[in-house]
N, C-alpha and C positions, 0 to 999 in steps of 0.2 A: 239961716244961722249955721257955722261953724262950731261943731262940739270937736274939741282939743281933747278932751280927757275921753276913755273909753275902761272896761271891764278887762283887769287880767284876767288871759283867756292860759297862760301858761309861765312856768317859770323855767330857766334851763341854761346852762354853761356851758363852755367847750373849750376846747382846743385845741389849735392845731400845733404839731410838734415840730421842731425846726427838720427831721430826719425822722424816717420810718421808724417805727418802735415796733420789732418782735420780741423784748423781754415782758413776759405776764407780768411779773413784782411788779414795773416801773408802768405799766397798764393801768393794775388794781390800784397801785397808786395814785395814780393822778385820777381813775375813779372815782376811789374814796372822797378827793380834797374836792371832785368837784362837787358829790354827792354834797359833799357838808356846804358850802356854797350854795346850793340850790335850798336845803333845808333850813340855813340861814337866812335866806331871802324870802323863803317864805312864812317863816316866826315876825319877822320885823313886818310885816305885810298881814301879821294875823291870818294866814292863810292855810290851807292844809290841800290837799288832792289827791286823786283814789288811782290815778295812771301814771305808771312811772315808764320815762323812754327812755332810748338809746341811740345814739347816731355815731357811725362808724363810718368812715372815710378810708378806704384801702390805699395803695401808695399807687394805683393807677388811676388814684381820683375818683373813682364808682363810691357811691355813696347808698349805706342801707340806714332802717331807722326801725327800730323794732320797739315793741311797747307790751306792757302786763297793765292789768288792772287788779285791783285788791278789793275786798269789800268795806271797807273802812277808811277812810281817808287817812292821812298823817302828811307830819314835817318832820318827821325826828331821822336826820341823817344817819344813823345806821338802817333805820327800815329802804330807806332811798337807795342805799350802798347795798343791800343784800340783795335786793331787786334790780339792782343795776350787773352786780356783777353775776346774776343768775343767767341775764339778757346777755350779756358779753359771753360768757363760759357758752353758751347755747348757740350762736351765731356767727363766734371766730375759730374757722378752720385753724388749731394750732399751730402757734409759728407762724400765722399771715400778717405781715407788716401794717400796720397802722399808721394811717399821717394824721387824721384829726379822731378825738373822741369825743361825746357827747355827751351830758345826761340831763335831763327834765322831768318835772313831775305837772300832769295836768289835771283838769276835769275838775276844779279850783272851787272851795268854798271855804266857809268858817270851821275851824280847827274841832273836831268832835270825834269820841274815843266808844266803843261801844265796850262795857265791859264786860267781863270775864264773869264765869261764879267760880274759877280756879282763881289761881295765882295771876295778879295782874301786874304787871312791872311799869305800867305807862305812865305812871303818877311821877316815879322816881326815876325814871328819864327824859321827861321835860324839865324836870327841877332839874338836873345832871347838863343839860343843852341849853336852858338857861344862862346858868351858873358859866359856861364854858363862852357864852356871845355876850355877857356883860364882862367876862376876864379882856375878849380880843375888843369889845368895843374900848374897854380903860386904856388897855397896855398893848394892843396893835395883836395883828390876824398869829400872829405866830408865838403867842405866849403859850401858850399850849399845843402840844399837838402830842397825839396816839405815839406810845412806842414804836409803831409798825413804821412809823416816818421818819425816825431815825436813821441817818446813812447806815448801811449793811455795811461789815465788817467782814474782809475778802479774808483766809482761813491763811494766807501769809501775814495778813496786819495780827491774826491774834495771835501767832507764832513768834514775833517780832515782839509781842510784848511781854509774852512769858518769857524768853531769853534776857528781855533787860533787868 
């Protein structure tokens, strides 16, 4: 017999850029979005995972992959983003061009929080990541999105508009 179906063994995004990217912002950017893409994929998948990677592609094609493990699993897109961009800040000689980025989270199970006997915030950031994957499942992926992914404003456009 033929088994069709098997176990996610990992979840993970990427891509490649049309042109080398040495600007960090435009880096941590496409980071971020795809951090939340991974962490969206795996709330809809009821999943969570304790290893988060990294795959980087330099503009001669060499290709690394670098990974952390956490003791606690999650899916909550900012945890996937501050472990992503720890992996990148660690492993890119600054200023080295990038043609593809990467990030994945593995070692895949049922979503589980161990808590605190301090201050615990994880209650109120699934509710928060929730709230934000039923806004883009209603009203499409880009109803919302972080201040940070707003276009920047170059220090002539904000020049040009105190003068009008």
């Amino acid at each position: 017999p033929i088994k069709l179906e098997h176990d996610v063994k990992s979840v993970s995004n990427e891509v490649t850029f049309p042109r080398d990217i040495t600007d960090d912002y435009e880096l941590l950017q496409s980071l971020r979005k795809l951090s939340e893409q991974v962490g969206r994929r795996l709330r809809k998948a009821s999943l969570a995972g304790t290893t988060v990677h990294i795959k980087l592609r330099w503009s001669d094609f060499s290709t690394i992959t670098r990974q952390v493990t956490i003791n606690s699993s999650t899916n909550l897109d900012q945890d996937i983003y501050s472990l992503a961009e720890n992996l990148l800040k660690e492993n890119r000689p600054p200023g080295k061009p990038v043609r593809l980025v990467g990030v994945g989270v593995s070692n895949l199970g049922p979503p589980t929080h161990q808590f605190s006997l301090w201050e615990d915030n994880h209650e109120k950031k699934m509710h928060l990541v929730e709230a934000v994957d039923e806004l883009r499942d209603r009203f499409g992926k880009d109803i919302i999105i972080r201040a940070r992914q707003l276009p920047q404003k170059s220090d002539n456009e904000f020049d040009q508009e105190s003068n009008s």
